[in-house]
C-alpha positions as CSV (number, residue, x, y, z in Angstrom):
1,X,-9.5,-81.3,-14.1
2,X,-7.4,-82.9,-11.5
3,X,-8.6,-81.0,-8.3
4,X,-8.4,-83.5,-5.6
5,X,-5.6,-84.7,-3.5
6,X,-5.5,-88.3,-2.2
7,X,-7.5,-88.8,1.0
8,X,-5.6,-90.1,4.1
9,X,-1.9,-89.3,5.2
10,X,-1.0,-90.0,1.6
11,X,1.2,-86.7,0.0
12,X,1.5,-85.5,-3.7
13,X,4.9,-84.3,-5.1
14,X,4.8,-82.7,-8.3
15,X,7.7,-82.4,-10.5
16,X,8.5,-79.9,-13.1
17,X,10.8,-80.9,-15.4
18,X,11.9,-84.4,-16.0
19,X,15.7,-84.0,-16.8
20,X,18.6,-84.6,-13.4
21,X,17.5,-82.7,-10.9
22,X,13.5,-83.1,-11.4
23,X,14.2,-87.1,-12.0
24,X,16.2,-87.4,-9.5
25,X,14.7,-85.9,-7.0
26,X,11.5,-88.3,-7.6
27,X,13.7,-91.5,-7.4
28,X,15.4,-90.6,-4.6
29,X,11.7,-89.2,-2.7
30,X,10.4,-92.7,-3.7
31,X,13.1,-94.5,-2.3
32,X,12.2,-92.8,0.8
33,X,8.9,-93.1,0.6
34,X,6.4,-95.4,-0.8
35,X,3.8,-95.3,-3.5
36,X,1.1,-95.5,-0.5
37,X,2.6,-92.7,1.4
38,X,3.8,-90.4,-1.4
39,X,2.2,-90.1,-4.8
40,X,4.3,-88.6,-7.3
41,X,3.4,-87.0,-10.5
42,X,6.3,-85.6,-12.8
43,X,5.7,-82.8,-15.9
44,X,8.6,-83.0,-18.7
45,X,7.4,-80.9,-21.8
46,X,9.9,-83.1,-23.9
47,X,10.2,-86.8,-25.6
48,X,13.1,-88.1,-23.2
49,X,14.5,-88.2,-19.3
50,X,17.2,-88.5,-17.3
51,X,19.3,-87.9,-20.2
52,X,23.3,-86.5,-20.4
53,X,22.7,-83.2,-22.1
54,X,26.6,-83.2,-21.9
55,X,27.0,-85.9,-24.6
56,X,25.2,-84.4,-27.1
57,X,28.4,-83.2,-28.8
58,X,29.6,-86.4,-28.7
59,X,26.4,-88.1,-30.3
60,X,26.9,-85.1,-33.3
61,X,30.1,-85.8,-33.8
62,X,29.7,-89.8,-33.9
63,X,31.6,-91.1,-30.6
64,X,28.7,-91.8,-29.6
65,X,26.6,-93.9,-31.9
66,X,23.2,-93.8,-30.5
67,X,20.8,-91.3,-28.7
68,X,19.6,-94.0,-26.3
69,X,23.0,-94.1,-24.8
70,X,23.0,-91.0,-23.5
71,X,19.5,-92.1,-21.3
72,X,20.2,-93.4,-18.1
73,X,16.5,-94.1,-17.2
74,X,13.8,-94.4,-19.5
75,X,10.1,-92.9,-18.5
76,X,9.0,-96.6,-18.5
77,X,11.4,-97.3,-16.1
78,X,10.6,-94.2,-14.0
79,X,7.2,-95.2,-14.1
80,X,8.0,-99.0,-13.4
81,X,9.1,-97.1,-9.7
82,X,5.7,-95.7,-9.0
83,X,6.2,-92.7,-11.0
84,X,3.0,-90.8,-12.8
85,X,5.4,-89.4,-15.5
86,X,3.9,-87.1,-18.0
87,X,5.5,-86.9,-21.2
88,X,5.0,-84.4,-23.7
89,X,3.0,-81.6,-21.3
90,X,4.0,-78.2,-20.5
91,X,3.8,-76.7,-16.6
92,X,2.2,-73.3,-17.9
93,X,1.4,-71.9,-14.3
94,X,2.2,-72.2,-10.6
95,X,-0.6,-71.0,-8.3
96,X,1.4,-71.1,-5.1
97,X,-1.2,-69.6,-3.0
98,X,-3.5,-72.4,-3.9
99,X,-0.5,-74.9,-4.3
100,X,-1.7,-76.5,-8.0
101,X,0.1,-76.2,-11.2
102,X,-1.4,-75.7,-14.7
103,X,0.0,-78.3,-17.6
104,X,-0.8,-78.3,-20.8
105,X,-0.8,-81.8,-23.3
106,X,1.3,-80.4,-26.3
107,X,-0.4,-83.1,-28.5
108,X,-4.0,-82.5,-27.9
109,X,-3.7,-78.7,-26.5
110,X,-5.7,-80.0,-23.3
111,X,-5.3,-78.0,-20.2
112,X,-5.7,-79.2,-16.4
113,X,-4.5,-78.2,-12.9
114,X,-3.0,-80.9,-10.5
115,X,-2.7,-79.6,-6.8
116,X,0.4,-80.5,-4.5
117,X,1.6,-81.0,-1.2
118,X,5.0,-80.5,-2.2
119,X,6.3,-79.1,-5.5
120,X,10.0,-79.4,-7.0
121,X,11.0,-76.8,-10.1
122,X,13.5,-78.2,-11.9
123,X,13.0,-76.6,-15.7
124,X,16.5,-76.7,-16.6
125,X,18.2,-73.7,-18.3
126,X,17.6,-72.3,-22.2
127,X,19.9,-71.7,-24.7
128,X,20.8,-67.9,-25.5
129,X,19.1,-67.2,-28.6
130,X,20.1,-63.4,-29.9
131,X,17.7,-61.1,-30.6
132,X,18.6,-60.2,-34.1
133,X,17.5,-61.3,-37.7
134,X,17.1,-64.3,-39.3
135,X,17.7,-66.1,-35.9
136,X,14.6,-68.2,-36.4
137,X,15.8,-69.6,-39.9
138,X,15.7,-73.1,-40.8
139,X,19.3,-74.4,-40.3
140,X,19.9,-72.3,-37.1
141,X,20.1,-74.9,-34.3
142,X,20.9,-74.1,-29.9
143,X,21.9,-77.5,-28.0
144,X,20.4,-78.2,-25.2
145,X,18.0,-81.5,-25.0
146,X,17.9,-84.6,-26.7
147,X,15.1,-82.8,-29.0
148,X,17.7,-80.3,-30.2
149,X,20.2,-82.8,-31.0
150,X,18.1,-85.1,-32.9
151,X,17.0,-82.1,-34.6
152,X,20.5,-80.7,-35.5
153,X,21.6,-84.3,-36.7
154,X,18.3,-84.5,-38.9
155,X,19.2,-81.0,-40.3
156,X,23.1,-82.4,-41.3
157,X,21.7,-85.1,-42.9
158,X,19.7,-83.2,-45.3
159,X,22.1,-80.4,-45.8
160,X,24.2,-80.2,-49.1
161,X,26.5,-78.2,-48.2
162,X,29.5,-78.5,-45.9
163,X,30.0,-74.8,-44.5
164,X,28.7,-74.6,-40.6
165,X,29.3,-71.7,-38.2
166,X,29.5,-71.9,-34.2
167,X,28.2,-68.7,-32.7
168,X,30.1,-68.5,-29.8
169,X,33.1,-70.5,-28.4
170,X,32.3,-71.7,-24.6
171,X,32.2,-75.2,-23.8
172,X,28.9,-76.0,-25.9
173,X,30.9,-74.0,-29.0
174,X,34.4,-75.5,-28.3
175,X,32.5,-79.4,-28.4
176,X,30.4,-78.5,-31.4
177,X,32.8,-77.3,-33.2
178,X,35.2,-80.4,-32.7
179,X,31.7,-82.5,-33.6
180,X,31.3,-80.5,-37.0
181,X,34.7,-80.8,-38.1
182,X,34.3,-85.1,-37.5
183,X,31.4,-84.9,-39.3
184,X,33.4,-83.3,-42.4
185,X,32.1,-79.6,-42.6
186,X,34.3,-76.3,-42.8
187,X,33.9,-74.6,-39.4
188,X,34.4,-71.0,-38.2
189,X,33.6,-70.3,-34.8
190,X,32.7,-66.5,-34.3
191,X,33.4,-65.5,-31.3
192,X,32.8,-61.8,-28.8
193,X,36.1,-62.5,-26.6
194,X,39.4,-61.9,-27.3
195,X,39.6,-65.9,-27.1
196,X,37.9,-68.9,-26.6
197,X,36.9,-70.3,-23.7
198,X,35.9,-67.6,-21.7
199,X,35.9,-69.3,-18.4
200,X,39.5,-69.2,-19.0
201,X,41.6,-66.3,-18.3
202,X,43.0,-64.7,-21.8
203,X,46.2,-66.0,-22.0
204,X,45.3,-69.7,-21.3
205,X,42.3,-69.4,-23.9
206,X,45.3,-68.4,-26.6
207,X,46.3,-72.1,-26.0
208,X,42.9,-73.4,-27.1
209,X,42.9,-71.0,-29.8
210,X,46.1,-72.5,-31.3
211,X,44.7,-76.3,-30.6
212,X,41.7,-75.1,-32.7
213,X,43.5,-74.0,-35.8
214,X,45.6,-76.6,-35.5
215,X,42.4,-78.8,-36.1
216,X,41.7,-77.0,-39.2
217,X,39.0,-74.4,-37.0
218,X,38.8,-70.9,-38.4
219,X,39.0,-68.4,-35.3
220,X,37.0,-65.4,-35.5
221,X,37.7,-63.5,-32.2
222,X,36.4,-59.8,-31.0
223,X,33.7,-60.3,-33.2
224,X,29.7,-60.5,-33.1
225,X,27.1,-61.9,-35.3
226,X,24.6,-59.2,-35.8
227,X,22.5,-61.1,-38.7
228,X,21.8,-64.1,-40.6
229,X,21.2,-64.5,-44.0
230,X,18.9,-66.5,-45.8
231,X,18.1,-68.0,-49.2
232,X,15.4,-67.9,-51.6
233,X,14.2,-71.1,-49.4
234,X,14.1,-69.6,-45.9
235,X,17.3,-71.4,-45.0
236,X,20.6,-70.1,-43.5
237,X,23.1,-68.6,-45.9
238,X,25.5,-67.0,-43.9
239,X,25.9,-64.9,-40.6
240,X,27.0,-61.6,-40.8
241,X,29.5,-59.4,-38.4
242,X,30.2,-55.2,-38.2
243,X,33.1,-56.2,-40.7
244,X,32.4,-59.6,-42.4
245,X,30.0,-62.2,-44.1
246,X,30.8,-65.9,-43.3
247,X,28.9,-68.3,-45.4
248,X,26.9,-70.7,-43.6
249,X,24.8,-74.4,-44.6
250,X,24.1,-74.9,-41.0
251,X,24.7,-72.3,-37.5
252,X,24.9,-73.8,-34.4
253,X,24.4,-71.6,-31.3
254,X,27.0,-72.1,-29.0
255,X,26.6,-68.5,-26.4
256,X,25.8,-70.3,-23.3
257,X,22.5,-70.8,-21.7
258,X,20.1,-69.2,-19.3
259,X,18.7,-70.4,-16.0
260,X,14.7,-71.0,-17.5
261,X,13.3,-69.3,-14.5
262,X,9.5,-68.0,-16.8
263,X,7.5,-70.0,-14.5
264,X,9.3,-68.9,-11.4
265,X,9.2,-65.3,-11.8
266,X,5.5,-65.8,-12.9
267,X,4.6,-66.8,-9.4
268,X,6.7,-64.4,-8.0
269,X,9.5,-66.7,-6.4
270,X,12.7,-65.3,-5.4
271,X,15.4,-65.3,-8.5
272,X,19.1,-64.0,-7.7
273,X,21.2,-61.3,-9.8
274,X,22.0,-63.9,-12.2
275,X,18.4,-64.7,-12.9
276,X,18.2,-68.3,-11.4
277,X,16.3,-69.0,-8.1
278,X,17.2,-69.1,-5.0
279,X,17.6,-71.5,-2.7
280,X,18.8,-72.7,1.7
281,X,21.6,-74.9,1.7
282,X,18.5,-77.9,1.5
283,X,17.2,-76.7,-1.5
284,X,14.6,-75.2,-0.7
285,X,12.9,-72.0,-1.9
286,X,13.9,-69.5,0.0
287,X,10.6,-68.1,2.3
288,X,8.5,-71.2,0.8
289,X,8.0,-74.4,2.9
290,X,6.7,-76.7,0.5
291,X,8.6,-75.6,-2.9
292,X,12.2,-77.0,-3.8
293,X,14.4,-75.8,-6.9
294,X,17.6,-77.5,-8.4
295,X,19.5,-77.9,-11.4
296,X,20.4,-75.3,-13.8
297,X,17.2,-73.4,-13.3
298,X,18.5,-72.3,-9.7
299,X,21.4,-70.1,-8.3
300,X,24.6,-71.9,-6.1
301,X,27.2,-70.2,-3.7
302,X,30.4,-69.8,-4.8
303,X,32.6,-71.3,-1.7
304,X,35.1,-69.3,-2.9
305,X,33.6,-66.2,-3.7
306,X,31.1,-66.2,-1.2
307,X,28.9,-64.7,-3.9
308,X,26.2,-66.3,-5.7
309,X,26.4,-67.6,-9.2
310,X,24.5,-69.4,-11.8
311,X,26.2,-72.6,-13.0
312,X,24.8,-75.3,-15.4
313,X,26.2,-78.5,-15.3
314,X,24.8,-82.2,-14.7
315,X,26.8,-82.9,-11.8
316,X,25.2,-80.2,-9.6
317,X,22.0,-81.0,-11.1
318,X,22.2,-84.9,-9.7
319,X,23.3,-83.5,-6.1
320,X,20.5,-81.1,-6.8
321,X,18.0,-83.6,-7.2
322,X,19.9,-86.2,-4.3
323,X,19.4,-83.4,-1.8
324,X,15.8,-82.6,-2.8
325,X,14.5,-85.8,-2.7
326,X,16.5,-86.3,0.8
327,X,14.7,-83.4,2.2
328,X,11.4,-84.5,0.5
329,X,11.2,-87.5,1.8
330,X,11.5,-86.8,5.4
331,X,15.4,-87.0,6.1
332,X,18.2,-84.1,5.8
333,X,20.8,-83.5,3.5
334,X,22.3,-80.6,1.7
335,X,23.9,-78.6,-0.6
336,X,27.1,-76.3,0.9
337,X,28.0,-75.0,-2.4
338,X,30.9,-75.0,-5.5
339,X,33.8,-74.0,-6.6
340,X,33.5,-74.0,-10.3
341,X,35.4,-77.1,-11.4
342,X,35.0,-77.7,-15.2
343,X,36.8,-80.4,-17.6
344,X,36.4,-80.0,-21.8
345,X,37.9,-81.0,-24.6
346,X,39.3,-80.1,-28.6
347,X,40.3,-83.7,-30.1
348,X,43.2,-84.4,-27.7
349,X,43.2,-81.4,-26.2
350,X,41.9,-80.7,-22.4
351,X,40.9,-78.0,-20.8
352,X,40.0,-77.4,-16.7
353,X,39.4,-74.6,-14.7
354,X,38.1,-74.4,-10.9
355,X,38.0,-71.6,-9.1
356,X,38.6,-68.1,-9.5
357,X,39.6,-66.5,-12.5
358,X,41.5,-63.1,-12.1
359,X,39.0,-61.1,-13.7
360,X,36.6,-62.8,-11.3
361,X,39.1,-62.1,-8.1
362,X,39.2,-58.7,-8.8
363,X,35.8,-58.3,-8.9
364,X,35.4,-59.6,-5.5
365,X,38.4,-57.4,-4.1
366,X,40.8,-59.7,-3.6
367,X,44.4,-58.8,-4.4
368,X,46.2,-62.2,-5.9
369,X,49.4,-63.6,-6.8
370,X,50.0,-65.7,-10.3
371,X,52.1,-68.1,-11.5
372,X,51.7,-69.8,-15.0
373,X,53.9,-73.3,-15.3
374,X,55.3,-75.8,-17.8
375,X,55.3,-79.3,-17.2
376,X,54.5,-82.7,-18.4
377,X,51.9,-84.9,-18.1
378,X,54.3,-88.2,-16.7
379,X,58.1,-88.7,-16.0
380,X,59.8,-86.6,-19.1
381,X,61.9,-89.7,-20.0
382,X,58.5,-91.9,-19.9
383,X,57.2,-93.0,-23.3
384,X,53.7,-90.7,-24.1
385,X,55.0,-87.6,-22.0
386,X,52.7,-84.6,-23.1
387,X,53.6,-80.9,-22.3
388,X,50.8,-79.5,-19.8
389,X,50.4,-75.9,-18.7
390,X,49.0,-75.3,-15.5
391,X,48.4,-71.5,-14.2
392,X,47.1,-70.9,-10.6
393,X,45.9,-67.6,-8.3
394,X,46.6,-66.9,-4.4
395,X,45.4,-64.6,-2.2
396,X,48.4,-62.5,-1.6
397,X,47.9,-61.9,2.0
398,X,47.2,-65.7,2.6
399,X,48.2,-68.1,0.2
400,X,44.7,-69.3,0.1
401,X,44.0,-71.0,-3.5
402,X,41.7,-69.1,-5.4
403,X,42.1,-70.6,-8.5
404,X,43.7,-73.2,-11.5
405,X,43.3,-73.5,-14.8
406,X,45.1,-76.3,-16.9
407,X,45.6,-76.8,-20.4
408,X,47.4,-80.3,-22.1
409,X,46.9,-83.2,-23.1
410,X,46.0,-86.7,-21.9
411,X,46.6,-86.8,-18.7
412,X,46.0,-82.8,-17.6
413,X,42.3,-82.5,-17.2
414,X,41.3,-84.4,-14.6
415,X,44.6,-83.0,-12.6
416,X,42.2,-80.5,-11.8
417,X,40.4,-82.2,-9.2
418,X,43.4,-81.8,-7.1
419,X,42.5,-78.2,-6.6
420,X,39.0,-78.8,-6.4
421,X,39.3,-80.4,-3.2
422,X,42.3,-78.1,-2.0
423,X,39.9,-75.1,-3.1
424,X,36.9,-77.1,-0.5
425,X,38.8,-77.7,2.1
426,X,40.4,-73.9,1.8
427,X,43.8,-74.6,1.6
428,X,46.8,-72.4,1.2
429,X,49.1,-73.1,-1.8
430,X,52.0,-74.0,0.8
431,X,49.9,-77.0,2.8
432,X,49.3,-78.1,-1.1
433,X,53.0,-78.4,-1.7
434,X,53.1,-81.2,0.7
435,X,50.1,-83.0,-0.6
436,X,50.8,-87.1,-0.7
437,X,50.1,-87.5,-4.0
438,X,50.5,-91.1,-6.2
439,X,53.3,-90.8,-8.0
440,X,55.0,-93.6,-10.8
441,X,56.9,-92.4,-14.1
442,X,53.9,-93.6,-16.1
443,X,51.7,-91.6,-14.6
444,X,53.4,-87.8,-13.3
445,X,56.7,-86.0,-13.0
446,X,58.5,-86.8,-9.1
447,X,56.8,-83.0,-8.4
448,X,53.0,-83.5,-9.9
449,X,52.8,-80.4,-12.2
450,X,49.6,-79.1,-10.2
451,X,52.6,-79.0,-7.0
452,X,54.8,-77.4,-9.4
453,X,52.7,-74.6,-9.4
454,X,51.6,-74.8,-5.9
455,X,55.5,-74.5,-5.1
456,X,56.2,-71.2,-7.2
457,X,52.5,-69.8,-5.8
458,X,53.9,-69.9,-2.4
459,X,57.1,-68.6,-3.4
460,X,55.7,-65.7,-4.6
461,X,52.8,-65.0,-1.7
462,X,56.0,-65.5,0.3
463,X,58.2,-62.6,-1.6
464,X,55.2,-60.7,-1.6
465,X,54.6,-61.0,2.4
């Protein structure tokens, strides 16, 4: 048992999970404080670290032709920095009182407690797995770590068949189902909403929807998997709905994910409505001095909301981890909050949202105004022009942006960022009309189509005043 601390002025950090927020917070503490003042041990049940969970998809579906690629730092390297990294062994307890944490070595089934000075939770988020049967079968596979990739590509290279089924048609669905398709299956996608991409508001999903089909997708909307089958073998055979069977060699889980908040709640930390933790602006446990949280275990402020919400993505998870290892390490930093920018893909096809949807502005009682525009993604007479749509929500009273969502081709996505930073700095859709934006025929129309829309938003607030 590891009971004792270091003697002297030296400190231990303990980190829990070994993914972007947990490993960065340890570099960045360690850069701030060395091996003689701060002794850092890090817990990551798992085989890998600092790893892009995002381009898993992309390693299924073969742009990406090696798992190492997606590893940024490997736990040699993290240990090379003064690191005690742990592979392979599970935090199974927090004692906060007594400020200790139990682990367990998954190989050998050994358990030990290692006390801290200052502890950082950072256990990532879990796939939604439905409660319903035949979940568990061989075949069924969620997305989330490096693990669960290597174990979905393992279970395509053994399968026969060539029928797989998405459960679920977010961002993780939308991606697997364009890796599938590459990889030569059949895919449906089964889906509870009226269309994909749920982040989305209806009528922009039906533009994914169409990009999907066109791809040779099958598009099963309003509908829920309530069982899946199996074979005389134990493996998958198909999923079943209220009104349909859809046979299946492989089913990928695609619902979204969960902040994994067990341990948390466990030890009686406070977790939010959406069941992450919850955090000052440092990153700090709220009403705990010595605990930190980050990543997609934790809960974030909506700066446009002002309400709470549980995002899981790796660039907030990085900051996270920044911040933490900031504060950690004796200096100050922190984390004001989001406004729920997102960029995806289908083949050529890209998709952003930040912001507000109007389902989500309604719910925070703000009355809005609309607009939904047509544009392209350069000069129309410009060689490689692409039709973009880009729809965007302002307060009515106001004009403050509240919201865009874009759908087109090369080119659209990253528009988005635009109204990111207009949505930070709280600006009104008229200021954004006369936004100095680069302009050339190669790369956007004289009037960029994200000021397109800004334009006819301010028109209407203005009508509407």
């Amino acid at each position: 048992m590891d009971m004792s601390r270091t003697q002297g002025t030296r400190e231990r950090l303990v980190v829990i999970g070994g993914d972007a927020a947990g490993m960065s917070a340890a570099s960045q503490a360690r850069r701030m404080r060395g091996p003689d003042e701060l002794e850092i041990v890090a817990f990551e049940r798992g085989h890998f670290t600092s790893y892009s969970a995002c381009g898993i998809p992309y390693w299924v579906g073969g742009d990406v032709e090696e798992r190492d690629q997606l590893i940024a730092r490997t736990p040699e390297e993290h240990r090379d920095r003064g690191i005690d990294l742990r592979l392979r062994t599970e935090v199974t307890g927090i004692d906060v009182d007594g400020q200790r944490v139990r682990a367990r070595d998954l190989d050998s089934g050994d358990e030990s407690w290692t006390p801290y000075d200052k502890l950082v939770i950072a256990t990532g988020a879990r796939p939604i797995r439905p409660d319903m049967p035949g979940v568990d079968a061989a075949g069924v596979h969620g997305v989330q770590t490096l693990d669960d990739g290597q174990a979905l590509i393992d279970t395509l290279a053994r399968t026969r068949g060539r029928r797989a089924v998405v459960v679920g048609a977010g961002y993780i669905g939308v991606e697997m189902a364009e890796a599938l398709i590459k990889r030569g299956y059949e895919v449906t996608v089964v889906n509870r909403g009226s269309e994909p991409m749920s982040t989305l508001d209806p009528d922009m999903g039906r533009l994914v929807h169409r990009a999907m089909e066109g791809l040779g997708i099958t598009m099963v909307n309003d509908a829920e998997v309530t069982k899946v089958l199996t074979g005389d073998d134990g493996r998958v055979r198909a999923v079943v709905t209220e009104d349909a069977e859809y046979p299946a060699d492989v089913v990928v889980l695609g619902i979204g994910v969960r902040p994994e908040t067990t341990l948390a709640k466990a030890a009686g930390l406070p977790l939010g409505g959406h069941g992450g933790l919850l955090t000052d602006l440092g990153m700090r446990v709220r009403g705990h001095e010595n605990i930190w949280a980050g990543g997609d275990c934790v809960e974030v402020l909506d700066l446009v909301s002002g309400q709470e919400r549980h995002i899981a993505l790796g660039t907030h998870a990085n900051k996270h981890g920044q911040i933490i290892g900031t504060n950690v390490g004796g200096g100050y930093a922190t984390f004001p909050g989001v406004v729920g920018t997102a960029v995806s893909k289908v083949c050529d096809l890209e998709i952003a949202r930040t912001g507000l949807r109007e389902k989500d502005a309604r719910r925070v009682g703000l009355r809005f105004k609309s607009v939904t525009i047509e544009s392209t993604s350069r000069a129309g007479y410009y060689p490689g022009a692409s039709p973009m749509t880009v729809k965007m929500l302002a307060e009515r009273r106001t004009g403050r942006l509240l919201g865009v969502q874009i759908v087109g081709r090369e080119g659209a996505g990253k528009r988005v960022d635009i109204a990111a930073v207009a949505l930070t700095a709280g600006m009104t859709v008229e200021r954004m009309t006369a936004l100095d934006l680069g302009y050339a025929p190669p790369f956007s129309p004289v009037w960029d189509p994200v000021l397109v829309a800004a334009r006819k938003a301010a028109a209407k607030v203005r009508a509407a005043s």
